[in-house]
N, C-alpha and C positions, 0 to 999 in steps of 0.2 A: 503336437503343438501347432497350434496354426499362428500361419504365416498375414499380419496386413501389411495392406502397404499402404506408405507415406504417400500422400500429395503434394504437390507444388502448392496446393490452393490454401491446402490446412497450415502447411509451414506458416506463405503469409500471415493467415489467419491470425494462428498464434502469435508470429512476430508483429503484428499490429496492436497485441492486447496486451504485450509487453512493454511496447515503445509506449501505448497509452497510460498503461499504469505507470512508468516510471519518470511521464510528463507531467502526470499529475503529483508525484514526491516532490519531483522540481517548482512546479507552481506553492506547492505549501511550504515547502522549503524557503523560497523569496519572501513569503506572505511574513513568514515567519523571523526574518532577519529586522525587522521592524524593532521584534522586542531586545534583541539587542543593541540595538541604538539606541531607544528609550527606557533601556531600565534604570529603575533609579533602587537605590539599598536601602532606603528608607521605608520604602514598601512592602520590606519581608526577604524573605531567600531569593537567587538568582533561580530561575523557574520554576515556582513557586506561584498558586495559583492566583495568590493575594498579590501578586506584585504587578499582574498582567492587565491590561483595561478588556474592555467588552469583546472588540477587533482579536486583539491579540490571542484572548479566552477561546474565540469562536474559529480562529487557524487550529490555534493547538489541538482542539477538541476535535476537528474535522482530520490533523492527522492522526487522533489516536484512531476514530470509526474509518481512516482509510488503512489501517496498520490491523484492526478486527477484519474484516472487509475481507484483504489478504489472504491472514492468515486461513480464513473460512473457505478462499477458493483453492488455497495449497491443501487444505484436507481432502477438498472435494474431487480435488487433481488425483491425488495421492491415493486416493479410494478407485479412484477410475480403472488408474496405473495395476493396483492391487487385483482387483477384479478382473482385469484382462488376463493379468498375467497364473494368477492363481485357477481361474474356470476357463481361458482359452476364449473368453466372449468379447 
């Protein structure tokens, strides 16, 4: 089994592109509290696409492609992880 080692620099690294990704939940999260203050029932289900205006359509939408996004880099993580640990590379 071979042994790597960690760095000070990769830790940051990743702890940076955590804090970033989970600044940007936050930013879309805010964007997002809008449609709670403006919904109105007369325009269909509470989140519901038909109830949303254009704004509101274009947060949600941008956190489903940063929830894809994610998900795509937890595979790619996850493959990394596998391959190290399965072939020693």
């Amino acid at each position: 089994m071979i042994k790597t080692k960690i760095h000070f620099v990769d830790i940051i690294y990743w702890l940076a592109i955590i804090g970033a990704d989970i600044f940007v939940y936050i930013i879309l999260g805010f964007l997002q509290m809008d449609y709670d203050d403006t919904y109105d029932s007369s325009k269909g289900e509470y989140w519901s696409l038909a109830s949303m205006n254009t704004t509101q359509l274009m947060f949600y939408c941008a956190l489903q492609l940063w929830n894809i996004i994610n998900v795509i880099g937890l595979i790619f993580i996850g493959r990394k992880i596998y391959k190290r640990i399965k072939y020693g590379t």
